[in-house]
C-alpha positions in Angstrom: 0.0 0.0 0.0 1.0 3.6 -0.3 2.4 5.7 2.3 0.5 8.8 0.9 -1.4 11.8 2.8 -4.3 12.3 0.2 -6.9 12.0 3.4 -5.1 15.1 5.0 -5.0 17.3 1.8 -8.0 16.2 0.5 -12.0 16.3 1.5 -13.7 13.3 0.4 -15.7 12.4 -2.0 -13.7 15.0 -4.5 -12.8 15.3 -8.6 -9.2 14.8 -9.0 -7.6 15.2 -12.3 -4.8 12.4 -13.2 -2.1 13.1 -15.3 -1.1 9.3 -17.2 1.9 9.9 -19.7 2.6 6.6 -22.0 3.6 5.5 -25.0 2.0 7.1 -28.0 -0.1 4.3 -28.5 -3.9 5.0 -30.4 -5.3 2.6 -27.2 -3.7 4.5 -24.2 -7.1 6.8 -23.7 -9.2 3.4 -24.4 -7.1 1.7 -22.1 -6.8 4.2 -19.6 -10.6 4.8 -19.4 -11.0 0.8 -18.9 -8.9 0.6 -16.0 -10.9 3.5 -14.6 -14.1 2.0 -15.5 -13.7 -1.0 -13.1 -12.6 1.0 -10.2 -14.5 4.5 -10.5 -17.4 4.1 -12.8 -18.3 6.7 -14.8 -18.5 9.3 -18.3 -14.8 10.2 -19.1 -13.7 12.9 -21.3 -9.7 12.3 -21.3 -7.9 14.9 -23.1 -4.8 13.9 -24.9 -1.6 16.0 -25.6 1.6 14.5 -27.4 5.4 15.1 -26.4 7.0 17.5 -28.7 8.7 15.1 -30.0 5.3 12.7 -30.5 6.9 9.5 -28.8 4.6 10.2 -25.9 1.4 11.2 -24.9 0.1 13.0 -21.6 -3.5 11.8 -21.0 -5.4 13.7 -18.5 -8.9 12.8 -16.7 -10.6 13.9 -14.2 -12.5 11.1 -11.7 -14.5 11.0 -8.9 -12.8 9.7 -5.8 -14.5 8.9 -2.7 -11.3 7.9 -0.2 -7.2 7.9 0.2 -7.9 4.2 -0.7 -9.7 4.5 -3.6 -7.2 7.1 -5.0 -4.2 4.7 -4.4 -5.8 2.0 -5.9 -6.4 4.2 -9.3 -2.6 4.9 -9.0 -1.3 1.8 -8.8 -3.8 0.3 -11.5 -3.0 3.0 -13.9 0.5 2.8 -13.2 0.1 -1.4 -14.6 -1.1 -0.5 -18.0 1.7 -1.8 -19.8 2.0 1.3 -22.1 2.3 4.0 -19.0 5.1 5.2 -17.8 4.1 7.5 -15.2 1.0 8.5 -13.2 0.5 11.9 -11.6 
């Protein structure tokens, strides 16, 4: 588990926009709504922004979280799409 302090910065249930930068893969969005799909269900409008140099794209989405658990768990399962690289 994380050692994170999301319930002391953050009032729960809240929108938090995560920032998911992968490989510039067509499916990352797809993918990326998926994952979020079985963990906070919901409409998802991700907004997709290359690198400069277009070997990467920064995916952001915002999501309803409801605890400092919930919002770990999105982490970590973002962070296991094989295609991310890093999860803000």
């Amino acid at each position: 588990m994380m050692d994170t302090h999301f319930d002391q910065l953050l009032d729960f249930p809240c929108m938090q926009t995560f920032k998911v930068m992968g490989l510039a893969d067509p499916t990352l969005p797809e993918q990326i709504v998926a994952c979020l799909q079985e963990h906070a269900p919901g409409d998802y409008a991700p907004s997709v922004k290359p690198s400069s140099k277009g070997k990467y794209h920064a995916v952001s989405i915002g999501v309803r979280v409801t605890s400092k658990e919930h919002m770990e768990t999105i982490y970590t399962e973002l962070a296991q799409i094989e295609i991310v690289r890093v999860v803000l």
